[in-house]
py3Dmol code that shows the C-alpha trace and the ligand (Angstrom):
import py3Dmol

protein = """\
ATOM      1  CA  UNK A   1       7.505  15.652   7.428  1.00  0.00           C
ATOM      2  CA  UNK A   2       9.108  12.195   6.273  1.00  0.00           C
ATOM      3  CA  UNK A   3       6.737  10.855   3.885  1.00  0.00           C
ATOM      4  CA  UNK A   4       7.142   7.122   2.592  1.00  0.00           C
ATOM      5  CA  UNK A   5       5.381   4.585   0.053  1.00  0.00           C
ATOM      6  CA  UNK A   6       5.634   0.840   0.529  1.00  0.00           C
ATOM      7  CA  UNK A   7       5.351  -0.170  -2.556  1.00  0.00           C
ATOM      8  CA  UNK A   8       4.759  -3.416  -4.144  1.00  0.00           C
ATOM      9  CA  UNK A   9       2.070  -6.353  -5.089  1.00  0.00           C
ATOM     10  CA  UNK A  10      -0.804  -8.429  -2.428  1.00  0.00           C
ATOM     11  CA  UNK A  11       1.427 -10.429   0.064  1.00  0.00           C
ATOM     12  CA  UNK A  12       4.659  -8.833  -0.347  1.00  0.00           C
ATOM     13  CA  UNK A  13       4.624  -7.588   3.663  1.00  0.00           C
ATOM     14  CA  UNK A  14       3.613  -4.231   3.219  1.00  0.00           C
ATOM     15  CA  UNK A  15       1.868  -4.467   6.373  1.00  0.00           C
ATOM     16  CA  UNK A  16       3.893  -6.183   7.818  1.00  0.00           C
ATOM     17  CA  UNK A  17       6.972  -4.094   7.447  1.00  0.00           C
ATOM     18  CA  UNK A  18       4.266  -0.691   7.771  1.00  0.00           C
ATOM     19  CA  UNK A  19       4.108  -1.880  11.618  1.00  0.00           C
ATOM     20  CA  UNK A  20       7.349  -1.983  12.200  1.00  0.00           C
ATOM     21  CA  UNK A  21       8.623   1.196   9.928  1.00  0.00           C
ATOM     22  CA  UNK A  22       5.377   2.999  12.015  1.00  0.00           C
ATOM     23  CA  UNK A  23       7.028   2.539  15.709  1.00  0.00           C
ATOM     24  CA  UNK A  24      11.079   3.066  14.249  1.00  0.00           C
ATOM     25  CA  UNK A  25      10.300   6.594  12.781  1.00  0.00           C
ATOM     26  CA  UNK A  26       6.919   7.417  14.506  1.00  0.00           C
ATOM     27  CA  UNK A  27       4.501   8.099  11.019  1.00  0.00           C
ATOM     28  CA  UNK A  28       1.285   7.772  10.613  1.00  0.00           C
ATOM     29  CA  UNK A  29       0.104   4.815   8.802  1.00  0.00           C
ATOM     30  CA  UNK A  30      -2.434   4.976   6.013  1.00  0.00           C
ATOM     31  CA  UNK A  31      -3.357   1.533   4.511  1.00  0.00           C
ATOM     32  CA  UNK A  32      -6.210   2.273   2.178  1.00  0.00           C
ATOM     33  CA  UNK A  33      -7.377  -1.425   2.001  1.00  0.00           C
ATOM     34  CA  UNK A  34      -7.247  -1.283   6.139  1.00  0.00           C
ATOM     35  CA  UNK A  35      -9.625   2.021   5.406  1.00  0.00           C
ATOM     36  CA  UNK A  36     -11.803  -0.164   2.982  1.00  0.00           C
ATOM     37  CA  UNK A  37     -12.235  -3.144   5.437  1.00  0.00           C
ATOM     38  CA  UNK A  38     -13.178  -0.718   8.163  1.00  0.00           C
ATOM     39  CA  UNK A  39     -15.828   0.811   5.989  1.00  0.00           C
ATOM     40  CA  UNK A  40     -17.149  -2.453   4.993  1.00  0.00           C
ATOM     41  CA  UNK A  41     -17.520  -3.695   8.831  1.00  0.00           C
ATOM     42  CA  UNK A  42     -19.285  -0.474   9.563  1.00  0.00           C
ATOM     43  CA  UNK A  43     -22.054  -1.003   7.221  1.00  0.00           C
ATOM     44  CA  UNK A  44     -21.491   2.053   5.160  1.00  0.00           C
ATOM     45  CA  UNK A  45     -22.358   2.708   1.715  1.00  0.00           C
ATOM     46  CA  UNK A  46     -18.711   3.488   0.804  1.00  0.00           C
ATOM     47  CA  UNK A  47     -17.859   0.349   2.264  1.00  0.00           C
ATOM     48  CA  UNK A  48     -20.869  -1.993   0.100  1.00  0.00           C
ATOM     49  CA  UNK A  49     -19.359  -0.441  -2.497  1.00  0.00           C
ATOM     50  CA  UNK A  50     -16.158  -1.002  -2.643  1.00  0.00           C
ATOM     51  CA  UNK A  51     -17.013  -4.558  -1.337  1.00  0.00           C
ATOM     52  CA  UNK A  52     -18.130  -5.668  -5.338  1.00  0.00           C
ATOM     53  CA  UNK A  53     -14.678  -4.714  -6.122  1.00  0.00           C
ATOM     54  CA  UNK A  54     -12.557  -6.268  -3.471  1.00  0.00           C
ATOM     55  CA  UNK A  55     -14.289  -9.350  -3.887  1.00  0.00           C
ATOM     56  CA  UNK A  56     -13.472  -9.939  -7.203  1.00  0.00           C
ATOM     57  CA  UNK A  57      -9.728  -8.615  -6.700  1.00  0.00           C
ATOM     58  CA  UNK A  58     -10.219  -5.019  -8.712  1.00  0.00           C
ATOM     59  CA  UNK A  59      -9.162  -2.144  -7.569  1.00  0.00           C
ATOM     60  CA  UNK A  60     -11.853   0.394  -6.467  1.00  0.00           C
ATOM     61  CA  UNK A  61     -12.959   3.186  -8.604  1.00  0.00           C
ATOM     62  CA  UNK A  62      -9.415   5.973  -7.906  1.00  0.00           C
ATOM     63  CA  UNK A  63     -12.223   8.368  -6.607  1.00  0.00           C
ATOM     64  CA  UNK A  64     -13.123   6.660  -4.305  1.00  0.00           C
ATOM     65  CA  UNK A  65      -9.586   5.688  -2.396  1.00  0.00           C
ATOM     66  CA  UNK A  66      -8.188   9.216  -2.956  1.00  0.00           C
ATOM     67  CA  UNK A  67     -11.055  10.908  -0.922  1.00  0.00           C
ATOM     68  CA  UNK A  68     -10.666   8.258   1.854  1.00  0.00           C
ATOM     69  CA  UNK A  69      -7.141   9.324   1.705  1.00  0.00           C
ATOM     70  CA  UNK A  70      -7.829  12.792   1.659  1.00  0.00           C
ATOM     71  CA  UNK A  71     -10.016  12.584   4.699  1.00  0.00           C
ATOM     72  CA  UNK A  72      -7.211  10.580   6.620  1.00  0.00           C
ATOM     73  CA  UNK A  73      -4.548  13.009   6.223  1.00  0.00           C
ATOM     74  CA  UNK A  74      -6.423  15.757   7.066  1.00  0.00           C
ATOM     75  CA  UNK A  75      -7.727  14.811  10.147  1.00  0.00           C
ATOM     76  CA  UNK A  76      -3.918  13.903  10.765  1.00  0.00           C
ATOM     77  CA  UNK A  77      -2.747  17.179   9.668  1.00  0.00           C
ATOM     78  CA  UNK A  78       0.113  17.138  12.829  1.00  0.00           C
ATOM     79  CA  UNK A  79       1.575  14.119  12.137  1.00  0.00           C
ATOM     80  CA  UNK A  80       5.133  13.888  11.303  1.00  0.00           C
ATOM     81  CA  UNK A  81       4.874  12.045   8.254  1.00  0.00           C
ATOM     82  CA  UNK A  82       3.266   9.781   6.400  1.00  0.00           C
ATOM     83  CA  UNK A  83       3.639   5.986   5.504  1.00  0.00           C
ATOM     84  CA  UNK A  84       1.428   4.665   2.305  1.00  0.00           C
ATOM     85  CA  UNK A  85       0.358   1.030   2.080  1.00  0.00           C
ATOM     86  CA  UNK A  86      -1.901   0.217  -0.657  1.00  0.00           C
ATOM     87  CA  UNK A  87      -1.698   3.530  -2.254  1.00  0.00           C
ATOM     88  CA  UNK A  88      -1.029   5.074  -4.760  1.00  0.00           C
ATOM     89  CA  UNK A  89      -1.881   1.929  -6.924  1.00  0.00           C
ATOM     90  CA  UNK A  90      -2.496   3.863 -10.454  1.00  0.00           C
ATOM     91  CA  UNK A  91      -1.311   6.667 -11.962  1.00  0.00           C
ATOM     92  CA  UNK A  92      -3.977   8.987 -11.312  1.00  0.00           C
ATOM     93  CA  UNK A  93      -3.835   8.131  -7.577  1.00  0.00           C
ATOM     94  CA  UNK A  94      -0.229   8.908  -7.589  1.00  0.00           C
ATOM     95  CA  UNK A  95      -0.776  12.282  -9.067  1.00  0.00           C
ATOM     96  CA  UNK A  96      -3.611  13.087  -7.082  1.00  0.00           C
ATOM     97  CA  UNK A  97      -1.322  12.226  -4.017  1.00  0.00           C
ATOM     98  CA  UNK A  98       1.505  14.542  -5.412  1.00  0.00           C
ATOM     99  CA  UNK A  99      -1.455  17.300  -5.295  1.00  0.00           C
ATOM    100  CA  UNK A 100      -2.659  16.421  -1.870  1.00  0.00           C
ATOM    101  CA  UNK A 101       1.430  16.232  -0.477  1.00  0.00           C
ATOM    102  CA  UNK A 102       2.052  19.563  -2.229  1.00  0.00           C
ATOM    103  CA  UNK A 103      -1.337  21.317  -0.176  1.00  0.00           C
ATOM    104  CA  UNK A 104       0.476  20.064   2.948  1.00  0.00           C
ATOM    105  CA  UNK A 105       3.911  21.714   1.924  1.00  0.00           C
ATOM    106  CA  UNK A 106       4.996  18.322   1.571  1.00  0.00           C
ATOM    107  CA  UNK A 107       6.161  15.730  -1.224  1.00  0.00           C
ATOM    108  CA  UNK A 108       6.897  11.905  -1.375  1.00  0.00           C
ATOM    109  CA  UNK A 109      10.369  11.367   0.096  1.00  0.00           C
ATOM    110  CA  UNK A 110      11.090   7.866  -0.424  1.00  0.00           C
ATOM    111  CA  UNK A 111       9.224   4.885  -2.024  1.00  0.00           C
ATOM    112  CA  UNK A 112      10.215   1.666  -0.985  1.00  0.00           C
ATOM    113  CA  UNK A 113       8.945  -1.698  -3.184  1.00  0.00           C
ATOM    114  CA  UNK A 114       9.094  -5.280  -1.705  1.00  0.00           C
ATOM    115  CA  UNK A 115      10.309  -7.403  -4.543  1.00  0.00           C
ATOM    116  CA  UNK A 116       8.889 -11.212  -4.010  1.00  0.00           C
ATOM    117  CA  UNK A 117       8.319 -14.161  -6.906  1.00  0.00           C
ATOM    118  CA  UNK A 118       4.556 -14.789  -7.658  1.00  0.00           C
ATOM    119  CA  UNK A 119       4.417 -18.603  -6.365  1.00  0.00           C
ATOM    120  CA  UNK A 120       5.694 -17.406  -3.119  1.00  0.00           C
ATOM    121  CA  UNK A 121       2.962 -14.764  -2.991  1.00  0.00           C
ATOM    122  CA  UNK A 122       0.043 -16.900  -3.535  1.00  0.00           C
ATOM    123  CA  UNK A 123       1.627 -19.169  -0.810  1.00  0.00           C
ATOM    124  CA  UNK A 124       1.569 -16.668   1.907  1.00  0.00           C
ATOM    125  CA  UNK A 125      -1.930 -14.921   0.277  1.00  0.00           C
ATOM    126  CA  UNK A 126      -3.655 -18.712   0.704  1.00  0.00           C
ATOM    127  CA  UNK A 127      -1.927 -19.537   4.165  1.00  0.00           C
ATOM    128  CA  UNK A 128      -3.444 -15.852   5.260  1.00  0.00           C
ATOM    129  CA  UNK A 129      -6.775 -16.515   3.977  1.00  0.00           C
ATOM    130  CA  UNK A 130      -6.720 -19.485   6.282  1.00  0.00           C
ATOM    131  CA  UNK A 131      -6.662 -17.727   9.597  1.00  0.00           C
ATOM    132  CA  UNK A 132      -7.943 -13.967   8.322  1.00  0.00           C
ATOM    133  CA  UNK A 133     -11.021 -14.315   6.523  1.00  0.00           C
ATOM    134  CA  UNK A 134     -10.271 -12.005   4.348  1.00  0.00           C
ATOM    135  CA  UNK A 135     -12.902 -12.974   1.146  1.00  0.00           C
ATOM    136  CA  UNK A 136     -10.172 -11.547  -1.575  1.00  0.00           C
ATOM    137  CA  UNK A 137      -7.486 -14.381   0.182  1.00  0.00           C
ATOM    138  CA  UNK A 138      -9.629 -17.404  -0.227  1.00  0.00           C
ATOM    139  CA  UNK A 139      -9.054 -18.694  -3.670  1.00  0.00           C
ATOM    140  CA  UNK A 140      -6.209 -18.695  -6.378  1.00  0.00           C
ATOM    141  CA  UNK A 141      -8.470 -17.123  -9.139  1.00  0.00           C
ATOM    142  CA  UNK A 142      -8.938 -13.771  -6.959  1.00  0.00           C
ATOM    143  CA  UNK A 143      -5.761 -14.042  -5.915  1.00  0.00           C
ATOM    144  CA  UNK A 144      -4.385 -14.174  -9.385  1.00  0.00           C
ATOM    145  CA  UNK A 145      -6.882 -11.678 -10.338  1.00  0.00           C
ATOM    146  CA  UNK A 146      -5.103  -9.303  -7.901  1.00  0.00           C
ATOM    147  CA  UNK A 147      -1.792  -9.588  -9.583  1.00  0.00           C
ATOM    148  CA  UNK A 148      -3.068  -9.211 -13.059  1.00  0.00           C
ATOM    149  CA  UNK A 149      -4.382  -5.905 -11.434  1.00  0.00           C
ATOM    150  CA  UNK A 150      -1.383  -4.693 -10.466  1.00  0.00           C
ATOM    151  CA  UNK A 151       0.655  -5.753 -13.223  1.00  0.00           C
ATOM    152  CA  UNK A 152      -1.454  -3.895 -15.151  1.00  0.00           C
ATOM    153  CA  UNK A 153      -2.440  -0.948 -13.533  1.00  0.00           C
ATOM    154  CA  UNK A 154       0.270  -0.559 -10.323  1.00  0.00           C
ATOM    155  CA  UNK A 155       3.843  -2.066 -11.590  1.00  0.00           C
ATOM    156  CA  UNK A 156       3.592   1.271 -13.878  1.00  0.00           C
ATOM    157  CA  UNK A 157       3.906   3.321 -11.058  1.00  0.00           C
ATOM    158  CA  UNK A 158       7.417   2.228 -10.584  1.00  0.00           C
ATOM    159  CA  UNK A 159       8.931   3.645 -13.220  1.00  0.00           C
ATOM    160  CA  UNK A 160       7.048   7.188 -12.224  1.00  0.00           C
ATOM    161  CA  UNK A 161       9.028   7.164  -9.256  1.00  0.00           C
ATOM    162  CA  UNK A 162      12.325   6.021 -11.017  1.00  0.00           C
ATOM    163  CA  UNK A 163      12.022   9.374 -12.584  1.00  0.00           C
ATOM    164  CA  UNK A 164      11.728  11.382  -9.627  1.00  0.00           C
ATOM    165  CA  UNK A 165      14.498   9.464  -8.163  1.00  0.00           C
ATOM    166  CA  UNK A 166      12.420   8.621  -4.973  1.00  0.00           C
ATOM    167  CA  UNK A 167      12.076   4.520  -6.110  1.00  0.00           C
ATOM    168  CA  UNK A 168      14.393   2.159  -4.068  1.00  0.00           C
ATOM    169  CA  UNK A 169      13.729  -1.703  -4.519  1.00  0.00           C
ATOM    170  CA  UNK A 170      14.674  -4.242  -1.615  1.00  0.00           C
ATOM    171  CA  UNK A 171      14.499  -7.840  -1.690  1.00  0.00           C
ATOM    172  CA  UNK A 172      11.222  -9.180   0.292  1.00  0.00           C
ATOM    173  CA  UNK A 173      12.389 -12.397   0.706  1.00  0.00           C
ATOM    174  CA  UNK A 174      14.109 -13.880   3.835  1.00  0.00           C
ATOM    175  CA  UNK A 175      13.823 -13.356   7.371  1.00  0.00           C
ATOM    176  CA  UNK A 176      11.701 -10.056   8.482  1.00  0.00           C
ATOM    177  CA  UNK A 177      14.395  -8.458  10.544  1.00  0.00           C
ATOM    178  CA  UNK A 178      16.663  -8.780   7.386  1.00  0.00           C
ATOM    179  CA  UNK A 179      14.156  -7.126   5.191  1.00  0.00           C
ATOM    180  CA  UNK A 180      13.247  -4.303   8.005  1.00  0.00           C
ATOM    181  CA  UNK A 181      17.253  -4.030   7.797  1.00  0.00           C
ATOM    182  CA  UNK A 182      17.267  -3.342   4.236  1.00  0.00           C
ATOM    183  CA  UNK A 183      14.456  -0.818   4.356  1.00  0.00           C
ATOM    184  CA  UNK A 184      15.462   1.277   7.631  1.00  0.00           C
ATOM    185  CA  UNK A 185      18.740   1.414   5.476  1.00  0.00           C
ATOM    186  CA  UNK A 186      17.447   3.466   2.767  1.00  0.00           C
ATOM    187  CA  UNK A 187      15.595   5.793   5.543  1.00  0.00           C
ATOM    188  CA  UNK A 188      18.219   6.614   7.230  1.00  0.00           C
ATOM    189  CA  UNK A 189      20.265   7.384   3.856  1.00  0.00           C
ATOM    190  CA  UNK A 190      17.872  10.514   3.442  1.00  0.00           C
TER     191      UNK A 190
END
"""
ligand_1 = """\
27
ADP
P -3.267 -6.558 -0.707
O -2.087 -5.658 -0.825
O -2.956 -7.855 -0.051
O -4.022 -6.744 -1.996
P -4.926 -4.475 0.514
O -5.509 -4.578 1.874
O -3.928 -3.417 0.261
O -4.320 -5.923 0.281
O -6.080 -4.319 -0.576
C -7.200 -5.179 -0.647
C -8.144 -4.726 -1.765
O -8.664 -3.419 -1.449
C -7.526 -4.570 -3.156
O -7.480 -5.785 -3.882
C -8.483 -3.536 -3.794
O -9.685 -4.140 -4.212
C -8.810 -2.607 -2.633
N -7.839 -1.471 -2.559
C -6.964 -1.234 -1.543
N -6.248 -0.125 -1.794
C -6.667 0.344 -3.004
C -6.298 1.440 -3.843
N -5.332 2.295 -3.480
N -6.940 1.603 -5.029
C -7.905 0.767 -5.402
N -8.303 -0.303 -4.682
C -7.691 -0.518 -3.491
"""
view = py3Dmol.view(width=600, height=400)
view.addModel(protein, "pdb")
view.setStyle({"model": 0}, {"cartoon": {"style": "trace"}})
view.addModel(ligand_1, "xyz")
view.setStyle({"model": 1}, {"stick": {}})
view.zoomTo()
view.show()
């Protein structure tokens, strides 16, 4: 199993970059605010839950995304690896994922973080908002809400993988090709 984290904060092109990392090395992608949105549109009562959170930009409760996570991985138990978008996004998540990998014989191979200045963040969170619909894009004070979020609660988790020696950083500014460049890079290094 090859088993990567895209790391880094709202509007950096996780997803983006997931899409294209998905087809190039043929994981399975698990993007727990896709997972979130899909519970919300189905009505369920996971998904009205987590909506009072999303719509204020907090993170949901860590229970919540690491059993939705859980789920996913086990009903994709033959998959060659792994790509995380969105998650782990605190310190408990990130353990908890370390417990979930190690079930599966598996660990956390690589973690890759999108590195991109604020102003250009809000930029491309508002011009998204425009055309998605997403509630959490629509104004600055969510938005801004979001980063406070993860500066508080998700930058952490970079220095937890500087540890373990997984944590590479890549510039997420420039032309998308470029950046896919710079990220199927470190891949390929393992
Ligand atoms: P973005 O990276 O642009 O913020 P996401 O789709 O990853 O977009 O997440 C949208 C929202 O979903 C987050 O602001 C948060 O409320 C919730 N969410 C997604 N993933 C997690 C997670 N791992 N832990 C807690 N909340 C999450």
């Amino acid at each position: 199993m090859l088993n990567l984290i895209l790391f880094g904060p709202p509007g950096a092109g996780k997803g983006t970059q997931s899409e294209k990392l998905i087809g190039a090395y043929g994981l399975k992608h698990i993007s727990t605010g896709d997972l979130l949105r899909a519970e919300r549109k189905a009505g369920t009562e996971l998904g009205l839950q987590a909506d009072a959170y999303i719509s204020k930009g907090e993170l949901v409760p860590d229970e919540v995304v690491v059993g939705m996570v859980r789920n996913f991985m086990k009903e994709n138990a033959d998959a060659n690896g792994f790509i995380f978008d969105g998650f782990p996004r605190t310190t408990p998540q990130a353990e908890s994922l370390d417990g979930l990998l190690s079930e599966f014989d598996t660990k956390i191979h690589l973690v890759l973080g999108l590195e991109v200045e604020e102003d250009e963040l809000v930029k491309r969170l508002l011009l998204r908002g425009q055309s998605s619909g997403r509630v959490d894009d629509q104004d600055e004070s969510t938005i801004r809400n979001r980063f406070r979020e993860y500066q508080n609660k998700t930058l952490p988790l970079q220095s937890y993988y500087e540890k373990s020696g997984t944590y590479k950083g890549v510039q997420g500014m420039g032309e998308i090709e470029d950046i896919f460049a710079a990220l199927c890079a470190h891949v390929n290094e393992l």
